[in-house]
N, C-alpha and C positions, 0 to 999 in steps of 0.2 A: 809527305807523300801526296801526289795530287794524283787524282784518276778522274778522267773524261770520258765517260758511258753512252753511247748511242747518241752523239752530240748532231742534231740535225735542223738547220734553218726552215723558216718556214716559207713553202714552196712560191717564186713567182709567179705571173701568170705567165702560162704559158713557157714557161723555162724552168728547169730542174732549181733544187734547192740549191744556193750556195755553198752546205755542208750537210753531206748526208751520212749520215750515222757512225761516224767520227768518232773512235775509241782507243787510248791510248795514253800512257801514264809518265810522271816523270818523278826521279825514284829521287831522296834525299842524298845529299853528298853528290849530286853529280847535275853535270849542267847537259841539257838538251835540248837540241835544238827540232823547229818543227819547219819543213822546206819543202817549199812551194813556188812553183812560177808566180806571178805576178796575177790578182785573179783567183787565184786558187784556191782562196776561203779561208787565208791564214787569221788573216784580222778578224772574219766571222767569227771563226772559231773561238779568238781570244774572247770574243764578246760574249758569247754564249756561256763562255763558262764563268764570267762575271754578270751574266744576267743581266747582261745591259739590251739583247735582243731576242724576241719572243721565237718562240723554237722548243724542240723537244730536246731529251734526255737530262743528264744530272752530271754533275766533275763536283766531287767529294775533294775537300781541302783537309788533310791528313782527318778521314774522317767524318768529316760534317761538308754539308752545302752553303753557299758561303750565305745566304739568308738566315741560318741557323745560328752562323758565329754573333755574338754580340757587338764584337768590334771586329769587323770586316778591312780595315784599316791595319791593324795589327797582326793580322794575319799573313794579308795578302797585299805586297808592294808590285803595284803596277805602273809603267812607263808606254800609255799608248800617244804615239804623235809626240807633238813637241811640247813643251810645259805650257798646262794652262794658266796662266797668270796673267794678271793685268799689265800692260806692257810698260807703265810707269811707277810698281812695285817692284822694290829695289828685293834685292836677293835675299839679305837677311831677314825681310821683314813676308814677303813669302815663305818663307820654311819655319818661320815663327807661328805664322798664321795656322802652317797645316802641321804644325809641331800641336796650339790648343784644336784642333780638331782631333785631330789621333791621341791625344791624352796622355803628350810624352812632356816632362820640360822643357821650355823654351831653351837651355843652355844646348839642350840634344840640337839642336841646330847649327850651332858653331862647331859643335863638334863633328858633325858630318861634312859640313863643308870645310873643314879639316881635309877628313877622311879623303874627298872625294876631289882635294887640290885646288879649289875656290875662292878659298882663306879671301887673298886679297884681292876678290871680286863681291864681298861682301855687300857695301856701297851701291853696288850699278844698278842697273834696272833692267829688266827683263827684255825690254826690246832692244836695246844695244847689245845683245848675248851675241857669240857667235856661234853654228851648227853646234860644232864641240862641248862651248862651254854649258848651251842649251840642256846637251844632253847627262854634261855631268851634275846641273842641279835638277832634272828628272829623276838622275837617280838617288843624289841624296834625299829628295821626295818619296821616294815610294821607299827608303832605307829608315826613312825617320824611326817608324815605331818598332824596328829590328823584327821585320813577319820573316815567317821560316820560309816563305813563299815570293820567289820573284818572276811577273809576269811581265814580258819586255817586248813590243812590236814593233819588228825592224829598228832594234837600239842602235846599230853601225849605220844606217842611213846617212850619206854624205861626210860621213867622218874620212880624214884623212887615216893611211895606217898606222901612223904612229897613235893615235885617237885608237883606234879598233885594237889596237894590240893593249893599250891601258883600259879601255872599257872588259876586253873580257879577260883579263887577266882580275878585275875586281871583281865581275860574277865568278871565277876560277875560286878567289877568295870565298865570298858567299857559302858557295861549295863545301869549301873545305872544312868549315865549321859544321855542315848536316844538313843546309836550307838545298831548298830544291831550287833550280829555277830552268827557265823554259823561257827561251828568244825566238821569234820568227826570223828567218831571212830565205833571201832567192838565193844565194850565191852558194852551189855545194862546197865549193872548195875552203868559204869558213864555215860552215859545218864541220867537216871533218877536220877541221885544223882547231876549231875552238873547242867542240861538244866532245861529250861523255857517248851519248845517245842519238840518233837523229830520225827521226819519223817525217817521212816523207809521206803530202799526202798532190793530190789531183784532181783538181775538179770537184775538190771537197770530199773527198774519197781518202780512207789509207791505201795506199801503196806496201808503204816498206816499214819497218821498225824495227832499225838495226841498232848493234855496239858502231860507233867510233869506225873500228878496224874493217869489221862487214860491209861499210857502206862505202867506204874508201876503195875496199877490193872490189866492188859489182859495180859502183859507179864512177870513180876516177880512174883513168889510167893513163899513162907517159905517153905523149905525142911529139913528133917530132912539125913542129911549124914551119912550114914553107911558102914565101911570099916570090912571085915570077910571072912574069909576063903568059909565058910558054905553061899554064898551070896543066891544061890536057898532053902536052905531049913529055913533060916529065911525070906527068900520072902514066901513061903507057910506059913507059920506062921504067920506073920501079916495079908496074905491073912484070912486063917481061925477066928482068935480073931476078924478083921475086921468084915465079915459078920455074925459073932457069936454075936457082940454088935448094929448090925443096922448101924454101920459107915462109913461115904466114906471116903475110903484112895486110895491111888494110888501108885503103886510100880514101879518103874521103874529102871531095871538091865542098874546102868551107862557102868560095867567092869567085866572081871571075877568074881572081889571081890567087887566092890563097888555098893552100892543102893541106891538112891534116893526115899525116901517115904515122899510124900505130904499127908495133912492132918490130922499127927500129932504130936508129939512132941520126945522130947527124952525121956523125963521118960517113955512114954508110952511103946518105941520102947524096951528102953534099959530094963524093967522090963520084955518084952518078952521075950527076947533074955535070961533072967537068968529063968524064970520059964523051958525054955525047955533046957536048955544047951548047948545054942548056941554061943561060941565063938566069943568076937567084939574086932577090934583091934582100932577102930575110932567110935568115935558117937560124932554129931556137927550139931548146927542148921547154915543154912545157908540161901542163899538167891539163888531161881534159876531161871535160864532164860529156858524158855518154848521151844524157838530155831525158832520159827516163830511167827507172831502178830496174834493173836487169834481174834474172833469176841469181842466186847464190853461186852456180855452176852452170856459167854460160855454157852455149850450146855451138856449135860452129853456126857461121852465116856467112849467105854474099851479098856485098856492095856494089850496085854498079854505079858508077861516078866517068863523064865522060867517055861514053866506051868502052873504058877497064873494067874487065867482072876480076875481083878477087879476090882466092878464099881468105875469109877470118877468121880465127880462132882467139879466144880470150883465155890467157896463160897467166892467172896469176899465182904467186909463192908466198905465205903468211909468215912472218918472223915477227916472235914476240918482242917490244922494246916499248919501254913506259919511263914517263918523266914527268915528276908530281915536284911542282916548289910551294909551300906552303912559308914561306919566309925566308928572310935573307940569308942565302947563306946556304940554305936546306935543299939537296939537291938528291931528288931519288932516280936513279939510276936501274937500267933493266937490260940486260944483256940477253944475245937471243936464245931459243928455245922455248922449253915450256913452261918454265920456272919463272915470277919475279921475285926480284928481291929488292926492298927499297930499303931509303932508313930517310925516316920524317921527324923535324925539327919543329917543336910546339914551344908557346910560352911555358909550357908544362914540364919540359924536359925529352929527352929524343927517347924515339920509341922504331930500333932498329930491325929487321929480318924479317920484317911482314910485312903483309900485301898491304895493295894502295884501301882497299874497300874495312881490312882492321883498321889502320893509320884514321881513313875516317869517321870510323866509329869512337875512336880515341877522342879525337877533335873536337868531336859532337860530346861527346859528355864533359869535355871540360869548357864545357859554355854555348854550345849551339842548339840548335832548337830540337827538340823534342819528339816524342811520338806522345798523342793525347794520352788521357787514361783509357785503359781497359783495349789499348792496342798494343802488340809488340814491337818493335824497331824491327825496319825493312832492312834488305841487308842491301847496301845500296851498288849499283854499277861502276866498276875500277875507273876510277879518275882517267887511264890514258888504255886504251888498249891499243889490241895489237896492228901494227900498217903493212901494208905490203914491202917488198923489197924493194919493188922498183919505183915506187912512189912515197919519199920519205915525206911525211905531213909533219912539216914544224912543231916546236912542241909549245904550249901554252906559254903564253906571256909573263913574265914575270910578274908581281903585285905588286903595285906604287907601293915607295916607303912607308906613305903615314898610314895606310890603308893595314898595312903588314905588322909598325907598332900597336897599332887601335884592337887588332885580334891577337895580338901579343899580349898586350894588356890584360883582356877579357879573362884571357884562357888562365892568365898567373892571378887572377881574382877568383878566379871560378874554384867551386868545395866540387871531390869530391863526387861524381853521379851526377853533378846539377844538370838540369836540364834547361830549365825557363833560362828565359831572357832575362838580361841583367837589367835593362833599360827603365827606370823607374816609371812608374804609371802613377796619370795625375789625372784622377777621375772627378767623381762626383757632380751634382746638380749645375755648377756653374762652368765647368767644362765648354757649353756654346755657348756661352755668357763672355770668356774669354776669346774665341774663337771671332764672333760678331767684333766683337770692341777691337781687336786685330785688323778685321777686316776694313771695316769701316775707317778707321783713322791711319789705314797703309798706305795710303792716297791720299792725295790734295783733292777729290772732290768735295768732303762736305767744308774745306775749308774755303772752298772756289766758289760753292753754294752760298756760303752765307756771306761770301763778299758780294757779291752779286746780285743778293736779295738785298741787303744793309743800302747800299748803291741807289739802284730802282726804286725801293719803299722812301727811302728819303727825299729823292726827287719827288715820287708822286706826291709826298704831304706835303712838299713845299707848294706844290702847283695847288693841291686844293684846298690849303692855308688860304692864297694869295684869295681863289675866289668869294671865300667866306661864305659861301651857301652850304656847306657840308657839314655835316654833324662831328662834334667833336672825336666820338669814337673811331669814326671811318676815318679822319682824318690821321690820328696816331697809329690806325691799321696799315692807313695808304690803299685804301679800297673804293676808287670810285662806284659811284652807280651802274655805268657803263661794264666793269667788267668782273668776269664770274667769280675771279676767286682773287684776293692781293699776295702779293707776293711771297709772302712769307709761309704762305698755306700752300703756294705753288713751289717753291724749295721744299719743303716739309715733304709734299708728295712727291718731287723730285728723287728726295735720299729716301726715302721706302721706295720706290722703284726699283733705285739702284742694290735695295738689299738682297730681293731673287733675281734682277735680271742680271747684274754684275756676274751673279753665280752662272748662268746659264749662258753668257757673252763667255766670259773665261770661269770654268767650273774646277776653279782651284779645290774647294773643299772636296768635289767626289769626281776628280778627274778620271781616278780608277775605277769608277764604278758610271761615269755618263753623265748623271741626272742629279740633282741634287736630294741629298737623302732628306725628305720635306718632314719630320716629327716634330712631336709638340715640343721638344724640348727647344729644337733650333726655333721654332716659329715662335714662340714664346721668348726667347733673348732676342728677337729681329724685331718685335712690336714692341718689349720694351726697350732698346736701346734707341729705335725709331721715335718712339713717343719724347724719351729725354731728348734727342736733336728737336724734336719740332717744338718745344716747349723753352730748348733753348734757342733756337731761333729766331721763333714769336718777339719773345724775351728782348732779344739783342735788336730786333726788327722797331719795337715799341721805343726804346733806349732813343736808337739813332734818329727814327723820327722825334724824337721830344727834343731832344740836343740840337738838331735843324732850325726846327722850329724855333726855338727859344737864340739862335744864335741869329737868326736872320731878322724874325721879328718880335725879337725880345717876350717877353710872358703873354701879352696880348691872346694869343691863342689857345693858353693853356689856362684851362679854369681847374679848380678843383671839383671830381664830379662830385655829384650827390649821392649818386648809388655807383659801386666800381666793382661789388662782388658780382653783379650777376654778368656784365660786359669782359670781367676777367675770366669767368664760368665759360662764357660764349665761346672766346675768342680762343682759349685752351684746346674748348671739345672743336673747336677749328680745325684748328692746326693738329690734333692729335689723331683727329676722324681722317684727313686728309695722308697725312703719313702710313696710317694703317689701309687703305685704301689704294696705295701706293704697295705696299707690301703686298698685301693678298691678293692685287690684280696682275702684280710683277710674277707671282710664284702661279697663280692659276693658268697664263696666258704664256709664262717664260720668256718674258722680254719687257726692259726696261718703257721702250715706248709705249709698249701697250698698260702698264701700268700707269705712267703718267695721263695716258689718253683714258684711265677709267677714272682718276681724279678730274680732269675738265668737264666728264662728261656727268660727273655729279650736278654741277647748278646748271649746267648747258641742256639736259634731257631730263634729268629726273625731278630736277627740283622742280619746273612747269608741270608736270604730274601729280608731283604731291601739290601746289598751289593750288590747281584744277579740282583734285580730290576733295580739297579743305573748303572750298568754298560755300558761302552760306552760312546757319545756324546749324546747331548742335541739337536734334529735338530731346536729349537729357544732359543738363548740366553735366560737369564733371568735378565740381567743387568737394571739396573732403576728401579727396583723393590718398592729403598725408595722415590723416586722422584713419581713415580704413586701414592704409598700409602699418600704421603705427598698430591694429590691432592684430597684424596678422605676421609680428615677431613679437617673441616669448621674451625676450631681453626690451625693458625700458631704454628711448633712447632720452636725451638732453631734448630741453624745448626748443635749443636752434636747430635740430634735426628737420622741425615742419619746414624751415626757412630754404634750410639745401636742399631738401627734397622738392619743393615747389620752385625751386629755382632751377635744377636739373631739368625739374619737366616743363617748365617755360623753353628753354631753349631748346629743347627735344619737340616742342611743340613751332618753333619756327619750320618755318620750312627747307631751309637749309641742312637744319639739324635732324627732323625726319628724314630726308631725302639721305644722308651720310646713313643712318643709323640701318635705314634698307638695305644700302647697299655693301655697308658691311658685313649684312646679315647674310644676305645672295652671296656675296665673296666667301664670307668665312662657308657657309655649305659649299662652295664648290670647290675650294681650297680641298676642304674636307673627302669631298667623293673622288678627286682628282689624284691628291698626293698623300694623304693618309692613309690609302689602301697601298701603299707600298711597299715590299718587303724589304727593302733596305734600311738598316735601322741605323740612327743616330748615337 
C-alpha cells in the first residue's frame, strides 16, 4: 500500500507550488496510473514522495516513510528517466553492480535480464541501448531486490506499441502477485487501457481518482473524425440534419480542416457530407479525450464551433466486462451485468468462480509481497473493471513468456501464507565493499589511468635521469621541481574523484532516490578501495620508472639508498593523502572536476600557507615527542615503535604532508555537515 498525504512542493517565487497538497493512494494488486498534462507536477510528485525534493507532507510505503525503511532499495523500485549508468558499462556488469548495492546476489541479475528479455544483450554497453531496450534494463533495475513497490515516470516514453503493450503487461504481472505500482503518463487513452485506477491531477492539484471504468465513462468517448476542406460548412450541416432528427450531436472544430463530432457515427456523418456535396478527405471512428475530468453525470452544454451552436448531452451506459491473464493459457472472462465471474491460473493451481480482487489475494499469498506487521492486508481494486459500451478499452497485454515462467515458478516454490520475498538477501558489513569494487573495475577507467600515469612517469624519469641534477628519489617518483604533484599522486586523485563524482555524473547506486546515499559505511569502502588503487599505482609508477631507467642507462642511476623506510612512508602518505582528497572533495562538491581541482590546489594554495606558517624557529623544541606519547598508552609498544612514530611525524611535519593532513581534515568536516546529515541510509 503506498499513501501520499498532503504532498506539496515548495513554493516559487512568485509562482504557485508545483504540487499542492496532493493526496492519493495506490492499492496492492493493482496498477495505477497518475495523468497529467505535461507540466502538471507528475515528476514532482514522484520526487517528493521519494524525498528527493524539499516540500511538505508524507507517502507511507505500506506503512513506514521511506527514510524509515532500512533498505529503501528493497522496498521501493523506481524507473525515473532513462538508466543512469556509465555509458560504457556493459549490461551485466550494471545490474551486478546495483545487484551489491541492494544486497541481492549477483546471479539475481541474469536472472532478471531473463525475465525482462535482454538475455543476449548482456555484453553491450549502455550507450549503444536503444529507447526500448533502455527501458527494459531500467526496469530489471528497480526489479532487482523484488520491492513490493514500483515507482515508474513516464515508463512508455518513446517506445513503440509493440514495446508499451510488453512493458505493462510486465507491470500487469507485478500486480498480479500483490505489489503496487504507480506509472505517470499524459496520454489518457493508456490510462485507461493499461490501469486499475487512474488519479488525475492539474496544476499539481487532484482532480479526479477514479476505477478504470469511471474515468473511461467521464473522460473518453467515441468520436467520429472528420478531415475536409469545407470543415465549417459541413459543421452547419450536421448542425442542421442534427436538430432537424431530434438528436444530440456535438461538433467540435479540432483545425482549420478537421472536426470532431460526438454522437454519431460514420455512416451518418459520411452519408451527409455526399447528400449536400461536401468534400472529405478522412472519416474514422476514434476514441477522444474530453481534455479535463468531467463531473461523474455530465450536465447538458453548448458548443459554439464556426457558427454552429449545438446542444450536447453526454449519454453514457456502464456494462460490466473484465479480462485478467495472469499466465499462459489463463483467461478470465466477464460477461455483462453485475456479476463477475473469472477462473485464474496460478503456479499454484486454478482457483475458479471468484472475483478478480480474491484471485489477487490468492496470488499474493503464494509469494507476493506482503502487508508489514501489525497491518491487515487491503482489499485491493479489480484488476479490470467496468467500460462503457460504446468505448471498448482493449484489454491488458499479455505477460512475456519468461516473465510468466519466473512467477510461475515463485508461486510452486512458495509454503503456504508466505508472504516475504523469496529473493535471497546478502547483507552484512562488506555489502559496499562489494558494490565500490563493482563499480570501480566496471570500466576501463582505472585501467586507462594507470596506463597513462605508467606512460608520463617513465618519460618524466628518463628526462630527469638524463640531466643528473635530481635527487634519486624524485627521479623514481618522476617529480620534477617545477611541478606540484607527479603523476602517480595526480591518477591517485584522479580515481578518488571519479568514486563520488562518477556517482553524481551517472548516479547508478541511488538513481531512485537522486543523490548518493553518502554513510560511513559507503565512504569507508570508497577510501579504502581508493587508498589500495593509489598504493598500487605508486607501486606500478616506481616499477616502470626503475625498469626505464635501468634499460636505457643501465644501473648507473640506480644506487642502493641508505635510508628507503622513511621515502617509502612519504611517498605512500602521497599518494594515499591525494586519493582521499579526491574522494572527499568529489562527494562534498559532486563533481569529478572539482575534486581533482581540490587535489592540485593542495601544493598549488595551501602548501605556500603552510611553508609561510613554518617559517623560522620553534621557541620550544619539540623533541620526545615519542617518549611522551609512549607514556600516554597503557599497552607497551616494541622499541621500533619510537622509529615509526618519529618517522610519521617527519613527514607530517614536511609541508606537503601538513598541507594534505589540513585538508583532509576541512574535507572530512564538510563531507560530514554536508552528507551525513542525510536521511537516506546506506
Amino acid at each position: 500500500m503506498l499513501q501520499a498525504i498532503g504532498l506539496t512542493s515548495t513554493p516559487r517565487r512568485d509562482l504557485p507550488p508545483l504540487v499542492d497538497d496532493l493526496t492519493f493512494e495506490a492499492r496492492p494488486g493493482c496498477v495505477t496510473a497518475l495523468l497529467g498534462e505535461p507540466g502538471s507536477g507528475k515528476t514532482t510528485a514522484l520526487r517528493l514522495m521519494l524525498e528527493l525534493e524539499p516540500g511538505r507532507g508524507v507517502t507511507y510505503f505500506r506503512g513506514r516513510p521511506l527514510h524509515r525503511i532500512p533498505h529503501p532499495g528493497r522496498e521501493v523500485g523506481v524507473l525515473l528517466g532513462n538508466v543512469p549508468g556509465h555509458p560504457s558499462r556493459t549490461v551485466r556488469n550494471q545490474l551486478r553492480m546495483l545487484c551489491a548495492a541492494v544486497g541481492v546476489p549477483a546471479s539475481r541479475a541474469d536472472a532478471m535480464m531473463e525475465v525482462v528479455g535482454i538475455g543476449g544483450l548482456r555484453d553491450q554497453r549502455l550507450g549503444s541501448l536503444s529507447a526500448g531496450m533502455d527501458r527494459r534494463v531500467g526496469l530489471a533495475a528497480a526489479m532487482l531486490a523484488d520491492p513490493c513497490t514500483l515507482l515508474l515516470d513516464e515508463p512508455t516514453a518513446g517506445l513503440a506499441p509493440r514495446e508499451r503493450a510488453w512493458l505493462h503487461g510486465l507491470l500487469r504481472g507485478h500486480a498480479s502477485l500483490g505489489g503496487a505500482v504507480l506509472f505517470t503518463t499524459d496520454d489518457a487513452k493508456e490510462a485507461a487501457r493499461s490501469a486499475d485506477r487512474v488519479v488525475s491531477i492539474a496544476a499539481g492539484r487532484l482532480v479526479a481518482d477514479q476505477d478504470a471504468a469511471d474515468f473511461a465513462r467521464t473522460r473518453l468517448r467515441p468520436r467520429v473524425a472528420v478531415r475536409t476542406p469545407h470543415a465549417a460548412r459541413l459543421a452547419d450541416v450536421l448542425g442542421r440534419e442534427a436538430r432537424a432528427a431530434h438528436r444530440v450531436v456535438e461538433i467540435v472544430e479540432e483545425s482549420g480542416s478537421r472536426l470532431s463530432v460526438y454522437g454519431s457515427n460514420c455512416a451518418e456523418v459520411g452519408e451527409a457530407a455526399f447528400r449536400h456535396g461536401v468534400l472529405v478527405h478522412q472519416l474514422a471512428d476514434e476514441t477522444g479525450d474530453t481534455g479535463a475530468p468531467v463531473p461523474p453525470v455530465p450536465q447538458a452544454r453548448t458548443r459554439t464551433g464556426s457558427g454552429v451552436r449545438v446542444e450536447a448531452r453526454a449519454e453514457a451506459r456502464v456494462e460490466a466486462a473484465a479480462q485478467v491473464r495472469t499466465g499462459p493459457g489463463a483467461i478470465a472472462a466477464g460477461g455483462a451485468g453485475t456479476g463477475v465471474h473469472a477462473e485464474f491460473r496460478t503456479g499454484t493451481g486454478t482457483v475458479a468462480g471468484i472475483g478478480p480482487a480474491a484471485a489477487i489475494a490468492h496470488a499474493s499469498a503464494a509469494g507476493g509481497c506482503g502487508e508489514p506487521a501489525g497491518e491487515g492486508p487491503s482489499a485491493p481494486v479489480p484488476m479490470s473493471a467496468p467500460v462503457p459500451a460504446s468505448e471498448p478499452v482493449p484489454a491488458p497485454a499479455p505477460e512475456p513468456a519468461r516473465r510468466t515462467r519466473a512467477l510461475a515458478r515463485r508461486a510452486r516454490h512458495a509454503r503456504p501464507g508466505r508472504t516475504a520475498p523469496v529473493v535471497r538477501r546478502v547483507g552484512g558489513p562488506l555489502r559496499p565493499l562489494r558494490y565500490e569494487l563493482r563499480r570501480v573495475f566496471g570500466t576501463a577507467a582505472p585501467f586507462l589511468t594507470a596506463a597513462l600515469v605508467v606512460a608520463v612517469s617513465a618519460a618524466t624519469a628518463l628526462v630527469l635521469a638524463r640531466t643528473g641534477h635530481t635527487p634519486q628519489n624524485r627521479v623514481l617518483a618522476a617529480w620534477p621541481e617545477p611541478f606540484p604533484l607527479p603523476p602517480a599522486a595526480l591518477g591517485a586523485g584522479l580515481l578518488g574523484a571519479l568514486a563520488f563524482g562518477e556517482e553524481y555524473r551517472y548516479p547508478a547506486l541511488a538513481a531512485d532516490r537522486g543523490t548518493v546515499p553518502r554513510r560511513l559505511g559507503l565512504l569507508t569502502a570508497k577510501l579504502g578501495v581508493c587508498a589500495a588503487l593509489a598504493l598500487a599505482l605508486g607501486a606500478l609508477a616506481v616499477t616502470a620508472d626503475a625498469a626505464a631507467l635501468r634499460l636505457v642507462f643501465g644501473s648507473a642511476p640506480l644506487r642502493a639508498p641508505a635510508e628507503w623506510l622513511a621515502p617509502a612512508a612519504s611517498w605512500a602518505g602521497l599518494l594515499v593523502g591525494c586519493g582521499w582528497a579526491g574522494v572527499l572533495a568529489s562527494g562534498v562538491f559532486r563533481s569529478s572536476l572539482a575534486g581533482l581541482g581540490a587535489v592540485l590546489a593542495v601544493p598549488v594554495a595551501v602548501v605556500p600557507l603552510v611553508r609561510k606558517a613554518l617559517e623560522g624557529q620553534s621557541a620550544y623544541p619539540a623533541s620526545g615527542v615519542a617518549s611522551r606519547l609512549r607514556a600516554l598508552v597503557s599497552a607497551p609498544w616494541p622499541p621500533e615503535g619510537d622509529r615509526f612514530v618519529l618517522g610519521a611525524l617527519r613527514v607530517m611535519a614536511q609541508p606537503v604532508g601538513t598541507a594534505l593532513v589540513l585538508s583532509l581534515m576541512v574535507l572530512l568536516c564538510a563531507y560530514g555537515f554536508t552528507g551525513l546529515r542525510a536521511r537516506v541510509r546506506w
